[in-house]
N, C-alpha and C positions, 0 to 999 in steps of 0.2 A: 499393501494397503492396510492402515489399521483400522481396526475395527473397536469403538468400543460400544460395550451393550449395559446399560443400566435396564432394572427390573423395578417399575412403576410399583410404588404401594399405594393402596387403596385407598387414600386419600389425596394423594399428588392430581395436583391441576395442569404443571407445565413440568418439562425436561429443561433445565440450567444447564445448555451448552451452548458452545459457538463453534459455527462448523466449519473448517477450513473450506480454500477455495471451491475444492470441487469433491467438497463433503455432501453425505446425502444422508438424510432422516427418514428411518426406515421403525416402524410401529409393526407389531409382530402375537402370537400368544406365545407364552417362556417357552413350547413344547417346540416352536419351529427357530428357534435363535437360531441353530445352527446351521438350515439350511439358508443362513443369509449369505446373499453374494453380492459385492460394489457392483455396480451397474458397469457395461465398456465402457460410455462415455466419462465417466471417472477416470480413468486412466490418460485422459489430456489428448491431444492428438498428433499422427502421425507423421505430420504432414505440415511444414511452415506456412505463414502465409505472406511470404518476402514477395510474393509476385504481383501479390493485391497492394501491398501496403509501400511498396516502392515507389508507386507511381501517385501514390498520395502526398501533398505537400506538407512539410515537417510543419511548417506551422500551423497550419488547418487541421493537424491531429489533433496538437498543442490544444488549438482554442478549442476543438468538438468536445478536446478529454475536459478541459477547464468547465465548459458550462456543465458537464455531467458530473464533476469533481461538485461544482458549485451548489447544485441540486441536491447530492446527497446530503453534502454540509450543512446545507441549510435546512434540511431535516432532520439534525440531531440536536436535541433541544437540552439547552442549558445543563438541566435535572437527569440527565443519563450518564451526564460524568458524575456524578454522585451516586448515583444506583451501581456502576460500573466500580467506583473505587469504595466502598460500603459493603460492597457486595447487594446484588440484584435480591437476592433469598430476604434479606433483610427488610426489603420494602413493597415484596411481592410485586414489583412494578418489572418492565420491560425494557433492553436498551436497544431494541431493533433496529434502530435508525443507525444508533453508536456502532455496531455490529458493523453493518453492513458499507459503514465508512471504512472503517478498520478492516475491514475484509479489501474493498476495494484497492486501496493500500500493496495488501500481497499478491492482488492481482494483478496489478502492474507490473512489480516486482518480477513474478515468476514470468509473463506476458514476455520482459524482456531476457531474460534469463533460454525460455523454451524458444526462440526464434533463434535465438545465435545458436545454442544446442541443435536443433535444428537443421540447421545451414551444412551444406556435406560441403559446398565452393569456398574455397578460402578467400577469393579476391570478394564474393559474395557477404563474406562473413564481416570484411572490412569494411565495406558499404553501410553495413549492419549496424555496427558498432558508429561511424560517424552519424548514421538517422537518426540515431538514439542521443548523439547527445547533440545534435541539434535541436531535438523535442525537449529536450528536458532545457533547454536554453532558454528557449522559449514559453515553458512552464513557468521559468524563472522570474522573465517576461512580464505574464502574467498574474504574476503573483501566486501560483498555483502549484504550494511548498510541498504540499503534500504529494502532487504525482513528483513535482523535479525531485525529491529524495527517493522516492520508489524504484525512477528510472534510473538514478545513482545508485542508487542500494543493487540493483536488479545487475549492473553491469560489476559490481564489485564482487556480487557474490561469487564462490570460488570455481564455480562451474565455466566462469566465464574468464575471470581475472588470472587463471591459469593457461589460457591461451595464449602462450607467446608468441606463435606465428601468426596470429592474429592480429595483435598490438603491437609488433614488431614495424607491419605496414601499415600503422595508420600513421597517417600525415603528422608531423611535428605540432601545426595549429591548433589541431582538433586533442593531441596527448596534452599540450598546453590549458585547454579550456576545461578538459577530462580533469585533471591535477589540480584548477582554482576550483572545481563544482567537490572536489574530494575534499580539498580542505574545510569547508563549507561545513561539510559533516564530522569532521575531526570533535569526538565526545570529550574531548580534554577542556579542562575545568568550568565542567559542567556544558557543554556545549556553547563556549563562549561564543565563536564563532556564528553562529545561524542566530543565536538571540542578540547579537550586536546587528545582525544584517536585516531582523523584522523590526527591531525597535525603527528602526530609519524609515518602513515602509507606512503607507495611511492605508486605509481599507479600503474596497473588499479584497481580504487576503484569505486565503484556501491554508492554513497553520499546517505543519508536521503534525500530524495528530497524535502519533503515538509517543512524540518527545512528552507531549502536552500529558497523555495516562500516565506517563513514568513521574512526571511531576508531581501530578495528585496523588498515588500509588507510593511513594517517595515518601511525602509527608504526611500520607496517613498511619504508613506504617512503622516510621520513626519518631514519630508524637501521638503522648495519649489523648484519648478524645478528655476526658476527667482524669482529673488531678482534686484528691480530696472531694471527692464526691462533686464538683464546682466543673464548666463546663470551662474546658481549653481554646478560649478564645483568638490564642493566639493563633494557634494550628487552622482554627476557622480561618482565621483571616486568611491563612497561605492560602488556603482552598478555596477559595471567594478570590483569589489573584488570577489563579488560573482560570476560574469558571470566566471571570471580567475578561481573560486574554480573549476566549469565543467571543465572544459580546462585542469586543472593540473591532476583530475582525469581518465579524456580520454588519456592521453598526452603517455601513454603504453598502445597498444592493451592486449587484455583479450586472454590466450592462454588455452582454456582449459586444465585440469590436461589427457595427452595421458591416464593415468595407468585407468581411468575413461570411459574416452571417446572410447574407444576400445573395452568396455565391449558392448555387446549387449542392450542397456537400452532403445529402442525404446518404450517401453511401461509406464517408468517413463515418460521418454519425453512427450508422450503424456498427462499421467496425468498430471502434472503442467502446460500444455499451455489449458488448459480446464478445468478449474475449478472450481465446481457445486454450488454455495453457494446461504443461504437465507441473505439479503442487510438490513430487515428491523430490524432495533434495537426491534422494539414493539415484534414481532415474536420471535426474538431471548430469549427474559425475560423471556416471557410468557413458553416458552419450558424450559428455566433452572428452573424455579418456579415447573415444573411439574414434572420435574426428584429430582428435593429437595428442598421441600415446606419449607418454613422460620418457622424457629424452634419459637414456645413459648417460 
């Protein structure tokens, strides 16, 4: 687990970090830094929870994660993607809300990543893998780009995508649908692909959000703000494109689907806004290595 420790000077008001998933903010005097210790529950947990979330309908995940996708979203306010790509120090403002979109992001990610890890059953493991991308289908669905690329990102990552006897059994259908949702995120020239596929869509849409930072991040940092002392209007503009991308995707409230929402599903709900996962990649390897040790 890393640890990093800054030493607060006598005039600092806040700590300028952002904590991964299942980081924790620990306040201290310099004399005891060292007996700091990650808490257990840092460590993610031991135990999948394929048994609860099996019998939940792949779509009713979908929409519980969508309306809490949606919540978050719509609490990140225009002015945080500026404080975020500016740097936050600069404006002594906050991007909490920014944060904790972005965070949720890797939470899905890892969420799916830690359950197939997880899985000791192989016919289990298959199962796994086609829920997953039946949810992200459906994310799809509903416009809700930001989990559908998390749960892609989360099945590509190597802990997972090196299970061959895993992907070996899944059905033709579902490796077919697997391979259009990958293409989808193909970063080649410039992610042609997913901005051909949102331009088509009307709002409300749930954006990739972190294509979205690398785009402001991108042009901040390859144009100056001043040129001859005179403000680079240009560069504004790009940045004012992006900030308008949020804008047009907020621009329709999100109504959730009633035929869903009426169902009793207090127990999905809760599963998705709580969600158990291990954060470290090293952990994560070490666990697929043991479930299917690299073939001779």
């Amino acid at each position: 687990m890393f640890t990093e420790k800054v030493v607060l000077k006598p005039h600092d008001v806040s700590v300028f970090t952002t904590l991964s998933v299942n980081g924790r903010l620990f306040a201290c005097p310099r004399d005891q830094f060292d007996s700091l210790a990650p808490l257990p529950e840092q460590e993610g947990p031991s135990a999948g929870t394929v048994g609860t979330f099996e019998l939940m309908s792949s779509k009713d995940l979908a929409h519980q994660m969508t309306i809490y996708d949606w919540e978050l979203f719509n609490c990140v306010h225009e002015l945080e993607l500026i404080y975020h790509t500016f740097g936050r120090h600069n404006f002594k403002k906050t991007t909490a809300n920014l944060d904790l979109f972005l965070r949720r992001f890797n939470e899905i990610q890892f969420w799916v990543v830690t359950e197939i890890c997880l899985c000791s059953q192989l016919s289990k493991r298959v199962q796994l893998l086609k829920k997953y991308i039946k949810i992200a289908a459906h994310c799809k669905e509903y416009k809700n780009l930001n989990s559908f690329f998390a749960i892609i990102m989360g099945l590509s990552n190597v802990a997972v995508s090196r299970l061959s006897l895993t992907w070996e059994k899944l059905p033709s259908k579902f490796k077919k649908i697997y391979a259009e949702f990958e293409s989808l995120m193909d970063p080649s020239r410039n992610h042609r692909a997913y901005r051909l596929t949102v331009a088509k869509l009307d709002p409300p849409i749930i954006p990739f959000m972190p294509l979205l930072i690398k785009d402001m991040t991108f042009t901040h940092e390859g144009n100056k703000t001043f040129t001859d002392n005179l403000v680079n209007f240009e560069k504004m503009r790009m940045i004012a494109n992006t900030v308008r991308t949020v804008k047009f995707c907020r621009s329709q409230s999100f109504n959730p689907d009633a035929a869903l929402t009426n169902k009793n599903h207090q127990d999905v709900r809760s599963y998705v806004r709580q969600l158990n996962v291990i954060d470290n990649q090293r952990t994560l390897s070490q666990m697929s290595h043991r479930l299917e040790p690299r073939r001779a």
